[in-house]
N, C-alpha and C positions, 0 to 999 in steps of 0.2 A: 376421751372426749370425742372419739370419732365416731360413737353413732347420734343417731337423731331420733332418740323417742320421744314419746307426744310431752315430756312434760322439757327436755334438753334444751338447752341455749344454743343458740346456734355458734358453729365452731369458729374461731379467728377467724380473722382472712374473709371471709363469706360477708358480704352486702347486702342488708337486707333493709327492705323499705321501713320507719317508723311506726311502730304500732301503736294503738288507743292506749292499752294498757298489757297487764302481763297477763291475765286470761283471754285476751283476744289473740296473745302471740302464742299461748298453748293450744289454743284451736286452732292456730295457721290461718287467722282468717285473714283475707284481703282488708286494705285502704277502702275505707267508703267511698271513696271518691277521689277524684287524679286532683287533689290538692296532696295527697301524703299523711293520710290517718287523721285524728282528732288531734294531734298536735299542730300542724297545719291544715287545719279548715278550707277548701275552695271558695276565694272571692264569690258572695252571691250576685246571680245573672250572668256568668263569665265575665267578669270585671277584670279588666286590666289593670297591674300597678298604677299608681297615678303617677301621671302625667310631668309632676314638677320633681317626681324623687327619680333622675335617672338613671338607667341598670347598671352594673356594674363596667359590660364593654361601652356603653355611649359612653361614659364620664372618664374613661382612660382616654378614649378619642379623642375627648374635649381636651385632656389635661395634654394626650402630647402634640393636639395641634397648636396650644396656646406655647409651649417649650417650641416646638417647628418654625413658629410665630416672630420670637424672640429672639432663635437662634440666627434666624435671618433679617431682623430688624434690619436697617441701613439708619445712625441715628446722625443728623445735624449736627455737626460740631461746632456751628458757629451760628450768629443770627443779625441781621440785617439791620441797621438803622431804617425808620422810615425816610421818604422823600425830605417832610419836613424838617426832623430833628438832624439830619445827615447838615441837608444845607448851611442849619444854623451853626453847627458846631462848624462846620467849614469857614462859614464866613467868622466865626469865634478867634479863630486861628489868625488870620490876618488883622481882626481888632484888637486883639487885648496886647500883641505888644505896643502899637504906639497910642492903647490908653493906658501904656504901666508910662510911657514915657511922661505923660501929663499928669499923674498922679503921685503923691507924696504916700508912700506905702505906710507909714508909720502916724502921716494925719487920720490916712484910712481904717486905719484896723482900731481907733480908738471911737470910730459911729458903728451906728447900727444898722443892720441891713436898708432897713427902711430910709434911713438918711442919705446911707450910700447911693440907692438909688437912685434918690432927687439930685443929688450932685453930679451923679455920672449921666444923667440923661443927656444935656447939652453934650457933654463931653465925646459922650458915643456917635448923637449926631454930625460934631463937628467931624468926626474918625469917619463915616459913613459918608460922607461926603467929602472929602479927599480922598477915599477908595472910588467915587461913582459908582456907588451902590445903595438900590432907592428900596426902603422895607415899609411895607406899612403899619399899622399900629399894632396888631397880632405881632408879629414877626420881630417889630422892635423889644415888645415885654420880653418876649422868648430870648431875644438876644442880653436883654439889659439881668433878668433872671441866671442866665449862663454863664455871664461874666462876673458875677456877685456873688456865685456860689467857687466860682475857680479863685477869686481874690478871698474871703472871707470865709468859706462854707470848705465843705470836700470834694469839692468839683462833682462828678458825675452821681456820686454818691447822694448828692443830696435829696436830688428824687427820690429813692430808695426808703433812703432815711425817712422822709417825709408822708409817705406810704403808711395809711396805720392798718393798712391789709398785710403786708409786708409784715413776718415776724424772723425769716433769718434771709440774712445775703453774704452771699459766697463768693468771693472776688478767684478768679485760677491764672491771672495772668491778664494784661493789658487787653486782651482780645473775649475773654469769655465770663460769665456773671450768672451765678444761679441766685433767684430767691426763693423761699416759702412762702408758700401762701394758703390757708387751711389746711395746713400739715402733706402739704403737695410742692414737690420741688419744679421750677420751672425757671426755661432759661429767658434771661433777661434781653434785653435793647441798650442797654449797657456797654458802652466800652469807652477805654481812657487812649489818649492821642497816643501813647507808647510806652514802655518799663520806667523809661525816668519820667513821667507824668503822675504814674501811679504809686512812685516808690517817693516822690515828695509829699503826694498827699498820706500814704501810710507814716511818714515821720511826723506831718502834723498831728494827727491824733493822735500817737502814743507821745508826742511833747506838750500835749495838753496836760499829762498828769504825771510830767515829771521824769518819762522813762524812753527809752530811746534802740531806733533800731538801725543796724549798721551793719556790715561785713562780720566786726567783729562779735556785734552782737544781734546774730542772725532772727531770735525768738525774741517776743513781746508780747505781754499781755497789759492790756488795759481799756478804758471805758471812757464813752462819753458822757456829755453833760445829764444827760436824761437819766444817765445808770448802764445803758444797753451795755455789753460784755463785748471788748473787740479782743483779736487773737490775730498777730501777725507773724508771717514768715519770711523770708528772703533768700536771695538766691544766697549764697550755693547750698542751701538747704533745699530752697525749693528750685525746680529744675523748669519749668514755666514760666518765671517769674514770681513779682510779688504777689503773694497770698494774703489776702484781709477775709476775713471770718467775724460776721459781726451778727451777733444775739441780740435782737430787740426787747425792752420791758412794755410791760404797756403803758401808755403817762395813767389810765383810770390804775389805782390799786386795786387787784384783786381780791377778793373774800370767801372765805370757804362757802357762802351764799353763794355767789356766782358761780363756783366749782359745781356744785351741787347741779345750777340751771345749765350750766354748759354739758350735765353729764357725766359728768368725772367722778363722779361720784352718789349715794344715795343720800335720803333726807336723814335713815337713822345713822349713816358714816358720818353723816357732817355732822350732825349733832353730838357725837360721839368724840369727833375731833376738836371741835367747840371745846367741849368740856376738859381735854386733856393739855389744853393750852392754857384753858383758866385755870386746873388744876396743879399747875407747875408738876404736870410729869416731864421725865426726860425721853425727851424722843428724836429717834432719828429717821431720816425721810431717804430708804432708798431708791438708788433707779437707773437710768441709762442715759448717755448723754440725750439731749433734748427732750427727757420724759415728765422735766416739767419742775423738779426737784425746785428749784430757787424761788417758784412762782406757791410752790406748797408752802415752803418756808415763811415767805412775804406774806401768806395768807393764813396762817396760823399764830404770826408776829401779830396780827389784828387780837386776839383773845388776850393776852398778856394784859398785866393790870396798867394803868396809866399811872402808877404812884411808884412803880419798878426802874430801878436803873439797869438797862440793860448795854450790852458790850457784844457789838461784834467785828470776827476777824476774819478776815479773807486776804487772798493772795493779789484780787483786782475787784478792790471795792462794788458791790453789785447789788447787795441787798439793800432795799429800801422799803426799812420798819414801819408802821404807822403807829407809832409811841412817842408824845412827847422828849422823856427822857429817854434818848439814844445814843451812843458815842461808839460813830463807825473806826476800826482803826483797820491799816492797809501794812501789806509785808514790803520790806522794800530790796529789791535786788541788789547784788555784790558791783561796786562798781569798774574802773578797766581793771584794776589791779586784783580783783576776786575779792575785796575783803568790804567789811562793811555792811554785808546780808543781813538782814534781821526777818527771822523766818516766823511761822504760824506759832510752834513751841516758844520761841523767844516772846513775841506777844501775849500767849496763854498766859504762860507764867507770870508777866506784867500784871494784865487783867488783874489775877488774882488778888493784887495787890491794891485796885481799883473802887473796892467793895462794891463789886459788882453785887444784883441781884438775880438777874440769868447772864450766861454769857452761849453765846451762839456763832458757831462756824461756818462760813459760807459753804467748806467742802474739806473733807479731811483726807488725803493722801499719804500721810506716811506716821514717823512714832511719835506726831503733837496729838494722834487718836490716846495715846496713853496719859497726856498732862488733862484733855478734856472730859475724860472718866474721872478723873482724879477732883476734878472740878466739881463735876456732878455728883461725889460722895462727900464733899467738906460743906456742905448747904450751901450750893448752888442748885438747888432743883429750878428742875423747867428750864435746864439749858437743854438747845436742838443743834442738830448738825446733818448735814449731807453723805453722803458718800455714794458711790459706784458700785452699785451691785444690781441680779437678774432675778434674785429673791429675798425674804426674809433670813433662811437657814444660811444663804451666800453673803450676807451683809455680815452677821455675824460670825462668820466664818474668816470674811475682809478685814474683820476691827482686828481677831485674833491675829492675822500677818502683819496686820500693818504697825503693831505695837512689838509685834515681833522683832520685825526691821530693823527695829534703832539698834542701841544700845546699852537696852535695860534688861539687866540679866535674874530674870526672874521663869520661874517654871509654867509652862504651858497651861498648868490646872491653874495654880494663880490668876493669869489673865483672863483666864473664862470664867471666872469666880467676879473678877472686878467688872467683868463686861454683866453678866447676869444680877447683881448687884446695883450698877450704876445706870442701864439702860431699862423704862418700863416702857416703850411703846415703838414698834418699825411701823412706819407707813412708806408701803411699795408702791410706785407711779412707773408708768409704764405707757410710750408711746405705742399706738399699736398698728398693723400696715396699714389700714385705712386714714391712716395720720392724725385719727384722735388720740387722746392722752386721758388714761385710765386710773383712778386708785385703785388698785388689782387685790391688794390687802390690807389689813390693819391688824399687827400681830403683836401682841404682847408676850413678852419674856417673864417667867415665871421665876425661876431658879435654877441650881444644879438638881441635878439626879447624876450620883456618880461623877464623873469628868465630861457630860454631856448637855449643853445648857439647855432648860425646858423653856418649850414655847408653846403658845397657846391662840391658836385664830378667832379673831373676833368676828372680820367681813372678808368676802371674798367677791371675787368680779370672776363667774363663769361663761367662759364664750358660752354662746347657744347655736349661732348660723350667720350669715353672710349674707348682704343684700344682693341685687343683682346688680348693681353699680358699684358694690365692694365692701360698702358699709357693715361693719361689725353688730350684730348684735348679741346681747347677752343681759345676763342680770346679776346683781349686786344681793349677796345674800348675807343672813347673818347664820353665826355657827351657834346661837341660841342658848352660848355657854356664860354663866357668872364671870365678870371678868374680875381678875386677880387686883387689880387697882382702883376695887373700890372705895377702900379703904383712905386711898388719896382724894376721892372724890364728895366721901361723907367729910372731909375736914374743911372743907371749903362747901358744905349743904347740898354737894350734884348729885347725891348717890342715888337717890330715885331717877331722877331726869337719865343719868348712865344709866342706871342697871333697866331700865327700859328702853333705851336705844340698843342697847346690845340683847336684850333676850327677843 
């Protein structure tokens, strides 16, 4: 190989520019031109790269001045009342103990905000005037509002709450409060007089539904009136103080129509998912915490027939069906003694016994994922369920462990047999960092091949590029393939309506 006659390759090692073709490289002939041969053509006019796609060294520039950036942030760990809202809570302080003294706490909590009001107005003036402190009409609502929501409401919370911009708020201690707000965290104006301020209003709402939190029992989950999802912690767990973590629902019910206009998805997805809901497939809606999972479910719960009796169970009541016929039931925790638990599996198996016609799990974490397949093969079709997962192949990967877990001793091919079997449809949600919230897939399960269960893509959500403000885009595409559950959809007349949203 080491000589070079006219017809030889050139040897290892040796760099040689691209050529046209292989009789342009037996002649030896030169690049037409300092673009690099006919495979790389010379921009014509000497044209520069454009301008928006930059070279490789700007864009490392870019990427490690933004890490430079970062690394030297200096961020705000706390944030200021304004002038007004400081004052008011200030002068709060010195009214509301001696209007607890003039009030009957138990005549009070039996009116309505609105009543309270007109009762306490005098009462607050008579308090502002044995203080000699003169408010005007602004200043008065602000005070008589502040004092209404600390007697009756959540104290500080209630702004929050009241917020329908507002979809998560993150309590980290007496002093600091993030919320959400279009999928953008930001810290709030928020803050409670001190730990025992915050840690009674945290026992109020989890003794609204029955459950209670204390030293001994540090964790709590539970919900308000509306549905929203609370999640509390306490010290000596949490080392800041009290933690409330509270998920807002929206009061409109959502529709996989609105999914559609907000994005989230395309017109042939949603039609697709339309049908699989009329169709009593079983399906499960994976994703990530706040990817939106409870809000798919709530809106796929819309296609279910209204002549269905449906059942569903969750650990903290949250789903709210639009079905007449509905019967939410709730798990209820071990009381001081440990005993008394009655968990999601204990339910299930109730259910059963229910004649239910779907039954539906708010979120499945452990081996009651084995009583709810079990469901879905004895004619429960069109039961749905949540779970935690980063894909379709990982969801069903989760069912596998999480039936594992218990204490059902059955062989690995078994379970992926009842999982391939009982499941026909994943839909993957996915928050994404621009804080929108995506249906990323729609995957149907097909069967076994061997010990490996077949899946089958129906839509997929492809990034494409990034705005200059951050904004993701991309597009929603279909895999143009027959899907496997047509069959369920001609028995109930959908199967053109499907087989044309998916090809």
């Amino acid at each position: 190989m080491g000589g070079a006659g006219p017809g030889a390759r050139p040897t290892f090692g040796v760099a040689r520019p691209m050529q046209g073709g292989s009789d342009a490289a037996a002649k030896g002939a030169q690049p037409s031109g300092p673009g690099g041969g006919d495979q790389f053509p010379p921009l014509p006019n000497g044209e520069q790269a454009p301008p928006d796609r930059p070279s490789p060294q700007n864009a490392r520039g870019d990427a490690m001045a933004r890490l430079a950036d970062r690394a030297n942030a200096v961020h705000e760990s706390n944030s200021e009342q304004g002038g007004f809202e400081a004052s008011i809570h200030k002068i709060k302080e010195q009214v509301l103990p001696r209007l607890l003294e003039r009030v009957d706490p138990e005549a009070a909590a039996t009116l309505t905000k609105e009543e309270l009001s007109e009762e306490f107005r005098p009462i607050i003036m008579e308090v502002l005037a044995e203080l000699k402190i003169t408010f005007n009409r602004r200043e008065q609502f602000a005070l008589e509002k502040v004092l209404i929501d600390e007697l009756l409401g959540f104290g500080p919370l209630e702004e929050l709450l009241n917020d329908p911009d507002v979809s998560d708020i993150m309590v980290n201690g007496p002093d600091q409060t993030y919320i959400e707000k279009k999928g953008k965290l930001t810290l709030a104006t928020t803050k409670f007089r001190d730990e025992q301020h915050l840690f009674q209003i945290a026992q109020r709402i989890v003794n609204q539904v029955g459950r209670r939190v204390d030293q001994t029992t540090p964790l709590a989950d539970a919900r308000l009136k509306d549905g929203s999802r609370v999640n509390v912690i306490v010290p000596p767990l949490s080392l800041r103080g009290t933690a409330i973590s509270i998920r807002k629902f929206s009061e409109k019910p959502i529709t996989l129509d609105m999914l559609r206009d907000f994005g989230s998805m395309s017109d042939q997805m949603c039609t697709a998912l339309k049908i699989a809901g009329a169709c009593r497939m079983n399906v499960v809606i994976s994703g990530g915490t706040g990817s939106g999972k409870t809000t798919m479910l709530n809106a796929l719960s819309k296609m279910i027939d209204p002549g269905e009796r449906v059942l569903t169970i969750e650990d903290a009541a949250e789903l709210r069906l639009q079905q007449p016929h509905w019967l939410p039931l709730e798990t209820r925790p071990p009381n001081l003694e440990g005993e008394g638990a009655i968990t999601i599996g204990d339910l299930v198996k109730n259910a059963l016994r229910m004649r239910p016609d779907r039954i539906i799990l708010g979120e499945i974490r452990g081996a009651e994922c084995f009583d709810l397949l079990a469901a879905m093969n004895t004619g429960h079709d069109g039961s749905m369920c949540t779970l935690h997962a980063n894909s379709p192949r990982e969801c069903l990967g989760r069912m596998e462990n999480m039936i594992m877990m218990g204490d059902i001793k059955i062989p690995k091919e078994a379970i992926s047999r009842q999982i391939a079997e009982s499941v026909d449809i994943i839909v993957q949600v996915k928050r994404l960092r621009d804080g929108s919230r995506r249906t990323t897939n729609v995957t149907e399960v097909i069967g076994m091949e061997g010990d490996v269960i077949v899946t089958q893509e129906l839509f997929k959500f492809e990034y494409l590029d990034e705005t200059e403000d951050g904004k993701i885009l991309g597009e929603f595409r279909s895999s143009g393939l027959r899907p496997y559950t047509l069959e369920k959809a001609r028995q109930f007349g959908f199967d053109q309506a499907y087989l044309e949203a998916c090809l």
